[in-house]
PDB file of N, CA, C and O in Angstrom:
ATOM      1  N   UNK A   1     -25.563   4.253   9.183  1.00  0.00           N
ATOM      2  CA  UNK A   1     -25.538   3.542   7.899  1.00  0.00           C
ATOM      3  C   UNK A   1     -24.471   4.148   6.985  1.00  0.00           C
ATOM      4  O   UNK A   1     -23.715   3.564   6.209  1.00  0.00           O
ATOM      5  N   UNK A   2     -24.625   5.966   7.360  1.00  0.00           N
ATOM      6  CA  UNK A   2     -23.610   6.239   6.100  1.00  0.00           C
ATOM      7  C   UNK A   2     -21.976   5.701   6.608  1.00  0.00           C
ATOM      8  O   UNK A   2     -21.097   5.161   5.937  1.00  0.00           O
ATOM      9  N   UNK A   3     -21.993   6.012   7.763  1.00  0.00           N
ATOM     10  CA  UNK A   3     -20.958   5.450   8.256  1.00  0.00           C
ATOM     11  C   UNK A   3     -20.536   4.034   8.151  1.00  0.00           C
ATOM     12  O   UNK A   3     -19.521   3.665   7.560  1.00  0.00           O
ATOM     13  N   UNK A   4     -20.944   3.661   8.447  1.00  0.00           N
ATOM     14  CA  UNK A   4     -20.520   2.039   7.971  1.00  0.00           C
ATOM     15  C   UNK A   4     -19.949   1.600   6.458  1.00  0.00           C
ATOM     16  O   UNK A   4     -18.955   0.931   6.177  1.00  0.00           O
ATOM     17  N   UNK A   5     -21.130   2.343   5.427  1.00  0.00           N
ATOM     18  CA  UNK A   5     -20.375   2.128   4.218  1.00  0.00           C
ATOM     19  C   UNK A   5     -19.190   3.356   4.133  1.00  0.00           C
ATOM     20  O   UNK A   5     -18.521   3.286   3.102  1.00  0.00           O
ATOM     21  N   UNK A   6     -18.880   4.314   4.929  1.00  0.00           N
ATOM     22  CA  UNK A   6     -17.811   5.013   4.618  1.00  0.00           C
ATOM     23  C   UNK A   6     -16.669   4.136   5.148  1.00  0.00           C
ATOM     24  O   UNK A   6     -15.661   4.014   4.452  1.00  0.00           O
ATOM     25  N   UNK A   7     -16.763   3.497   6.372  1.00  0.00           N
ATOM     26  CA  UNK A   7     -15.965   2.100   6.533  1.00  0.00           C
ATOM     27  C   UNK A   7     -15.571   1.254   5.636  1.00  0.00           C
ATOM     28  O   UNK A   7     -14.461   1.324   5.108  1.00  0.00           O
ATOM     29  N   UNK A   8     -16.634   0.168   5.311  1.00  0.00           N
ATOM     30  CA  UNK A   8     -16.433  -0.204   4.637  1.00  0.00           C
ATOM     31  C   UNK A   8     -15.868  -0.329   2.929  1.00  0.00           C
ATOM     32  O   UNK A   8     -15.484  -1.326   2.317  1.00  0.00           O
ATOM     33  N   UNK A   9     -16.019   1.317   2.412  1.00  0.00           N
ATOM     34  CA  UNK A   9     -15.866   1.368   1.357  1.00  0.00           C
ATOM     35  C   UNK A   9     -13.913   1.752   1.640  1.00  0.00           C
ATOM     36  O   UNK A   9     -13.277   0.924   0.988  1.00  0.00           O
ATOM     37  N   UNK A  10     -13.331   2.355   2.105  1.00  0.00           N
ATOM     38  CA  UNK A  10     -12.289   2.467   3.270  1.00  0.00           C
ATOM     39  C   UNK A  10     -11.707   0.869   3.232  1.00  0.00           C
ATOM     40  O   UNK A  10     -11.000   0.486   2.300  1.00  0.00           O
ATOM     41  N   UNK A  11     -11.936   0.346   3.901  1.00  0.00           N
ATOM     42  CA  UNK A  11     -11.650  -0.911   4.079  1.00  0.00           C
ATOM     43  C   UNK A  11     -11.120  -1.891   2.437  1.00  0.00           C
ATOM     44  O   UNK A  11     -10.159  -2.609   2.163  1.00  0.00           O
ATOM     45  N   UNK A  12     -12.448  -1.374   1.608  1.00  0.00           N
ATOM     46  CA  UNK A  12     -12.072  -2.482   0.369  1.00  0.00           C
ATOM     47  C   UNK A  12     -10.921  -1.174  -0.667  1.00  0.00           C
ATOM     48  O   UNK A  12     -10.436  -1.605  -1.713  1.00  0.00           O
ATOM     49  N   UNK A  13     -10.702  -0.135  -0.375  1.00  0.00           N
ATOM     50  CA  UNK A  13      -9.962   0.922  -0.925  1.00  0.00           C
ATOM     51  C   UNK A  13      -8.214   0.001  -0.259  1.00  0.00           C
ATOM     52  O   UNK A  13      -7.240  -0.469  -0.847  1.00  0.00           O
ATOM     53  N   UNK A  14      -8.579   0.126   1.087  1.00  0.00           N
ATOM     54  CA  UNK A  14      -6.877  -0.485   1.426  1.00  0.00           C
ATOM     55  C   UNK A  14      -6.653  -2.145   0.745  1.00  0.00           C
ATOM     56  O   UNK A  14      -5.659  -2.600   0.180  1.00  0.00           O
ATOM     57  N   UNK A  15      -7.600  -2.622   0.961  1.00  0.00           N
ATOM     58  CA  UNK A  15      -7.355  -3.968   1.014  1.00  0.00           C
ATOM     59  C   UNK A  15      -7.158  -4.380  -1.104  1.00  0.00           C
ATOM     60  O   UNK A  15      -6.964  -5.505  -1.564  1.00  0.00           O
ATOM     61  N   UNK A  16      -7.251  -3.492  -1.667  1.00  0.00           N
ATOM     62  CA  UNK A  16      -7.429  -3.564  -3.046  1.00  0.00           C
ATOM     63  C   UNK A  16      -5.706  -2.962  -3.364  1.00  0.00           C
ATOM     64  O   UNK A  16      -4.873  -3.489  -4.101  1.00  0.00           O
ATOM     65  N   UNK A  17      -5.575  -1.817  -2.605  1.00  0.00           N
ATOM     66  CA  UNK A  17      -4.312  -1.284  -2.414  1.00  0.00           C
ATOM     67  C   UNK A  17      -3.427  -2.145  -2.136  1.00  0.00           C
ATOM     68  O   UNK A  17      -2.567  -2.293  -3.004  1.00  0.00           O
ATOM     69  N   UNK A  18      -3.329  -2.878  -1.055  1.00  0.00           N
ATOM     70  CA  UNK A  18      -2.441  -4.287  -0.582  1.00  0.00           C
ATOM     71  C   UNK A  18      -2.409  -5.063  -2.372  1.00  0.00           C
ATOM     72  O   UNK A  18      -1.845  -4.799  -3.435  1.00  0.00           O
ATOM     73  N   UNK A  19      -3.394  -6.134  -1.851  1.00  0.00           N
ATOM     74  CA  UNK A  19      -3.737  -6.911  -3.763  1.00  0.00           C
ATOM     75  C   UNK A  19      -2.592  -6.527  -4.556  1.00  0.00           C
ATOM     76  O   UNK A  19      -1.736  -7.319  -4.950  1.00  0.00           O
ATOM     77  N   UNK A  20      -2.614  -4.678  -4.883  1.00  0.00           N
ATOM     78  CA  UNK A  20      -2.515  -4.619  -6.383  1.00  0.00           C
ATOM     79  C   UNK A  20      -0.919  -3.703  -5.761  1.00  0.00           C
ATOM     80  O   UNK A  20      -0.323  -3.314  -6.766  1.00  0.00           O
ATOM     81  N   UNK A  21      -0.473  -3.468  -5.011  1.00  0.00           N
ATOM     82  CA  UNK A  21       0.889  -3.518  -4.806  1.00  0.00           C
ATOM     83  C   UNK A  21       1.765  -4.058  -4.354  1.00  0.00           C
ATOM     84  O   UNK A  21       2.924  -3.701  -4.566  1.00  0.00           O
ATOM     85  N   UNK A  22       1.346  -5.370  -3.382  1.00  0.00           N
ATOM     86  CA  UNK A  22       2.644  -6.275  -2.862  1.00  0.00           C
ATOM     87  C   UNK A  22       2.803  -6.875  -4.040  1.00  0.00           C
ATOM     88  O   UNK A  22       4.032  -6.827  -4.092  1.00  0.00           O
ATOM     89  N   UNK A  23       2.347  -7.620  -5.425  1.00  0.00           N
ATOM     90  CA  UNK A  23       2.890  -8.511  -6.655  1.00  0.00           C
ATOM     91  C   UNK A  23       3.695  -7.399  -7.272  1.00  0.00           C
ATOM     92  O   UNK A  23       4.848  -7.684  -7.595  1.00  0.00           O
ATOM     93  N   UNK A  24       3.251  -6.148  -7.488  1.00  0.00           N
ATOM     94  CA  UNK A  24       4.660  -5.146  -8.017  1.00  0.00           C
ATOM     95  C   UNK A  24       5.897  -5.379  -7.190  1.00  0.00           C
ATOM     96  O   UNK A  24       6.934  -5.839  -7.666  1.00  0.00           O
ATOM     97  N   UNK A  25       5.707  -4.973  -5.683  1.00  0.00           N
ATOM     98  CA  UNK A  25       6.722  -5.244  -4.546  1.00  0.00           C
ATOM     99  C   UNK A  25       7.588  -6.511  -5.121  1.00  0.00           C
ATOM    100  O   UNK A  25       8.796  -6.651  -5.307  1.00  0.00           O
ATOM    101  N   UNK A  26       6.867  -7.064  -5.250  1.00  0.00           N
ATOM    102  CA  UNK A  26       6.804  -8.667  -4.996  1.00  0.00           C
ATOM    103  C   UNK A  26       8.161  -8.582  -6.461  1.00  0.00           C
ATOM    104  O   UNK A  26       9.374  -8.598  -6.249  1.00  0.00           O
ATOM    105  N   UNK A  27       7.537  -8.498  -7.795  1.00  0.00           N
ATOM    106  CA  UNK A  27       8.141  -8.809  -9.049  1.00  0.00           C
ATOM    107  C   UNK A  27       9.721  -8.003  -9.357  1.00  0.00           C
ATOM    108  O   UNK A  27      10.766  -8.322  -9.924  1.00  0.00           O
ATOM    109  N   UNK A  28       9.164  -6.714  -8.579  1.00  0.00           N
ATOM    110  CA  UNK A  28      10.538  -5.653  -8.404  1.00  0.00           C
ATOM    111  C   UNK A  28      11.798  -6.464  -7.488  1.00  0.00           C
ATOM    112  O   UNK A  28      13.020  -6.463  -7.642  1.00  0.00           O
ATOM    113  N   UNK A  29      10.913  -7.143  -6.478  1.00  0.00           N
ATOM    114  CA  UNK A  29      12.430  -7.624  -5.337  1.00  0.00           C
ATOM    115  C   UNK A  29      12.931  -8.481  -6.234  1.00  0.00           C
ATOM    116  O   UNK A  29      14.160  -8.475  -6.167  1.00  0.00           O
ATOM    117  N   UNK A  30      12.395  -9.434  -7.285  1.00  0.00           N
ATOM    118  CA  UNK A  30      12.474 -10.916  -7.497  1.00  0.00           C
ATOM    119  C   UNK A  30      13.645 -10.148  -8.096  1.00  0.00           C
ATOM    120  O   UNK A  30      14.703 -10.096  -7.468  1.00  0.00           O
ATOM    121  N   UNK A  31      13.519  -9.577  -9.221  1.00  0.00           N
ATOM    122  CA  UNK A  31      14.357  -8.563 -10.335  1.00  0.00           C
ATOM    123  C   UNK A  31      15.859  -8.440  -9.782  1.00  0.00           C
ATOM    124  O   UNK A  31      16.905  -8.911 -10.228  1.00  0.00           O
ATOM    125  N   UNK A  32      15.609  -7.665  -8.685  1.00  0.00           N
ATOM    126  CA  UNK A  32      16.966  -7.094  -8.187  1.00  0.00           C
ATOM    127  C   UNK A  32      17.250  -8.625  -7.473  1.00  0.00           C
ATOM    128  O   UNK A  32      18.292  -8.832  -6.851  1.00  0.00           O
TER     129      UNK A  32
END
C-alpha cells in the first residue's frame, strides 16, 4: 500500500512537472 502511493504520488510529482514546464518551454521558444 505504502508503495503504491509512493508510486503514485511519484507519478503525479512528474506529470505536474511536464504541465507546468513544457508552456514555459513552450512561451520561451515562441519568443526567440
Amino acid at each position: 500500500m505504502e508503495t503504491n502511493a509512493l508510486c503514485f504520488s511519484n507519478d503525479v510529482q512528474l506529470i505536474f512537472e511536464t504541465i507546468t514546464y513544457k508552456p514555459i518551454y513552450s512561451s520561451t521558444n515562441d519568443r526567440s
